[in-house]
N, C-alpha and C positions, 0 to 999 in steps of 0.2 A: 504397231509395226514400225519398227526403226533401226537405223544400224550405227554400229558403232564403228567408227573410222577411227583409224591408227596410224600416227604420220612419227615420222622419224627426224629429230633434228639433233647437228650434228652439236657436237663437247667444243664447250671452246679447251676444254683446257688443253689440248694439243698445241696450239698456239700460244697460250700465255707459258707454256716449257719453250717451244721456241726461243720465243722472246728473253727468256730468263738466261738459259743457257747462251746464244748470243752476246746479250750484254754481259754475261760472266765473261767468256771467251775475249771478250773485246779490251774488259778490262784487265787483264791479264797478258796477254799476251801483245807486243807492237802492232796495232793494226795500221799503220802506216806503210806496212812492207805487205805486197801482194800477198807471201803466203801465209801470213797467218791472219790476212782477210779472209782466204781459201777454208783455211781451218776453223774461223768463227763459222761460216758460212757454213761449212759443210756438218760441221758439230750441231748447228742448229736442225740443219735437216737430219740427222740422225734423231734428234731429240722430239721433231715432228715425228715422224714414223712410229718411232717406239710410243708415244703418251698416243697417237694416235689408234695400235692395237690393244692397247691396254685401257683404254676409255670408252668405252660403249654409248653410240648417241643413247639421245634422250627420247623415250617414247610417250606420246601425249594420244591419250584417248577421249573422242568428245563424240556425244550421242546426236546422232543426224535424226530428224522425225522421218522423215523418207529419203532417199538419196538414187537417184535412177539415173541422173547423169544429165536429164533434158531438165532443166527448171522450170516451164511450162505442162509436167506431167508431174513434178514435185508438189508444185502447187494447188493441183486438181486432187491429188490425193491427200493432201491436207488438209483440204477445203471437203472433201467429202469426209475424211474420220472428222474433223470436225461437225458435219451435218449430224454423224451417224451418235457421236457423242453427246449429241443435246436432242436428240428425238426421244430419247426415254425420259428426261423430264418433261418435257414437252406434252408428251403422252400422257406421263402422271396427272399434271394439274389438268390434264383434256379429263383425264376420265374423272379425277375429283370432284372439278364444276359440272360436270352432268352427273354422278351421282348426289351433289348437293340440290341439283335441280328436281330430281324425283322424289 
């Protein structure tokens, strides 16, 4: 009995376009005058946006043995599939030495 959790984490690469297109922008254009501070700036945020809908986070799947939320109920049912996991050998070698003993 176990679940599998699925988390979502976000692309960088939205930001490394950012980045990219900014310092394009920057060097290009005077950035010493307001407006084409404005237009690096704002060219970059267009270039977030877009790599942003076009990049799908990253999805990571990793297997919980039990997952209920309370960690003190986690543990008791671990602790018992584990009981329940080692009672049939258990049993086995019970019953081997008493049929060796007969």
């Amino acid at each position: 009995m176990s679940k599998i959790i699925r988390t979502q984490k976000p692309s960088v690469l939205p930001f490394y376009a950012m980045a990219l297109v900014f310092v394009v922008l920057c060097a290009v254009l005077p950035v010493y005058k307001l407006w084409a501070l404005l237009v690096a700036l704002g060219g970059a945020a267009v270039a977030f946006g877009v790599a942003k809908k076009t990049c799908p986070p990253r999805v990571v799947e990793h297997e919980v043995p039990f997952h209920t939320g309370s960690g003190d109920v986690d543990e008791m049912l671990e602790a018992g599939a584990c009981a329940i996991a080692d009672t049939p050998e258990e049993l086995g070698s019970f019953l081997m030495q008493e049929a060796g003993k007969a």
